[in-house]
N, C-alpha and C positions, 0 to 999 in steps of 0.2 A: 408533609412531614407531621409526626405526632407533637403536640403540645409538653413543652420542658417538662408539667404535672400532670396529671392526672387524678379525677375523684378517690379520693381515699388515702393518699400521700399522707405520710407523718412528717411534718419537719421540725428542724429545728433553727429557730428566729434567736439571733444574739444580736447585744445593740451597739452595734460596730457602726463606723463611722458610711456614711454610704456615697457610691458616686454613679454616675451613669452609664447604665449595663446593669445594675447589683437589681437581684431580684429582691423585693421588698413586700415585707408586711405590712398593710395599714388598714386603717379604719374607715369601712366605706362610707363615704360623705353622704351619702342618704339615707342609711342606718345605722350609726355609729356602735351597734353591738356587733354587727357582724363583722369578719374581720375578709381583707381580699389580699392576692397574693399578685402582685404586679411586677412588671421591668419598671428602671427609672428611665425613660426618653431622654429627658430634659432637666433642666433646673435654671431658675433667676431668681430674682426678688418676689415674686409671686407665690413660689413653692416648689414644686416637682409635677412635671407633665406624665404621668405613667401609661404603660402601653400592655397588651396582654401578648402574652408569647402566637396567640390564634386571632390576629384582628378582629376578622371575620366574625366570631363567635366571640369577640372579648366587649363585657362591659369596662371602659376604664376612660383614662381623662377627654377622652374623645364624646363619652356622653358626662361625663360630672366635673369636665374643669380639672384646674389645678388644683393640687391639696398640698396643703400647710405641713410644714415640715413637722410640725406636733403630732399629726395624726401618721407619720411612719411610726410602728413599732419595733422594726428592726430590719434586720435585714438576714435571707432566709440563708442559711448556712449547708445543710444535710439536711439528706433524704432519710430517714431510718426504715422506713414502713411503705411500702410493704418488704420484705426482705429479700427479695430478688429483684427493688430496685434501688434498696439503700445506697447513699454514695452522695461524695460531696455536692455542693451546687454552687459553689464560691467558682467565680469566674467561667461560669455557663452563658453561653452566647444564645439567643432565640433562634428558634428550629425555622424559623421563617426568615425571610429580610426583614428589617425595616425597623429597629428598634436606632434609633437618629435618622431616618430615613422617609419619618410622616413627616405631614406640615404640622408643628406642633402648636401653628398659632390660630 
């Protein structure tokens, strides 16, 4: 199956409250300019464990850890761009198994 995004999506990040499932914005812990777009797996006192919608092909908490609920910057709402794929993304499940489904520890 294809990946929930793809290169070149517009979205739009509002800072709503987030739980696990919610596709999320944050700042990648090993270059804090650039920004990544992640699932939330998990969550406890450590922070949020995030997954890529493409394991396979996804950098996320599987090589950088847990990250701090500071570095969400929102959580991704709509698609606008490109405009044959605009459309909500609030309560979009991953194209693959497995988001609660890795070992997240």
């Amino acid at each position: 199956m294809a990946p929930t995004l793809l290169p070149g999506d517009r979205l739009l990040v509002c800072r709503w409250p987030v739980r696990i499932g919610d596709l999320v914005a944050v700042s990648d812990p090993r270059a804090p300019a650039r920004v990544l777009v992640k699932r939330i797996a998990d969550r406890d006192e450590r922070g949020f464990w995030l997954l890529g919608d493409a394991p396979d092909e996804s950098t996320d908490s599987r090589t950088f850890g847990w990250v701090e609920p500071g570095q969400v910057l929102g959580k991704v709402v709509y698609r606008y761009g490109p405009a044959h794929r605009s459309g909500s993304l609030v309560g979009t499940r991953a194209p693959t198994p497995g988001v609660g489904e890795y070992d997240s520890r």
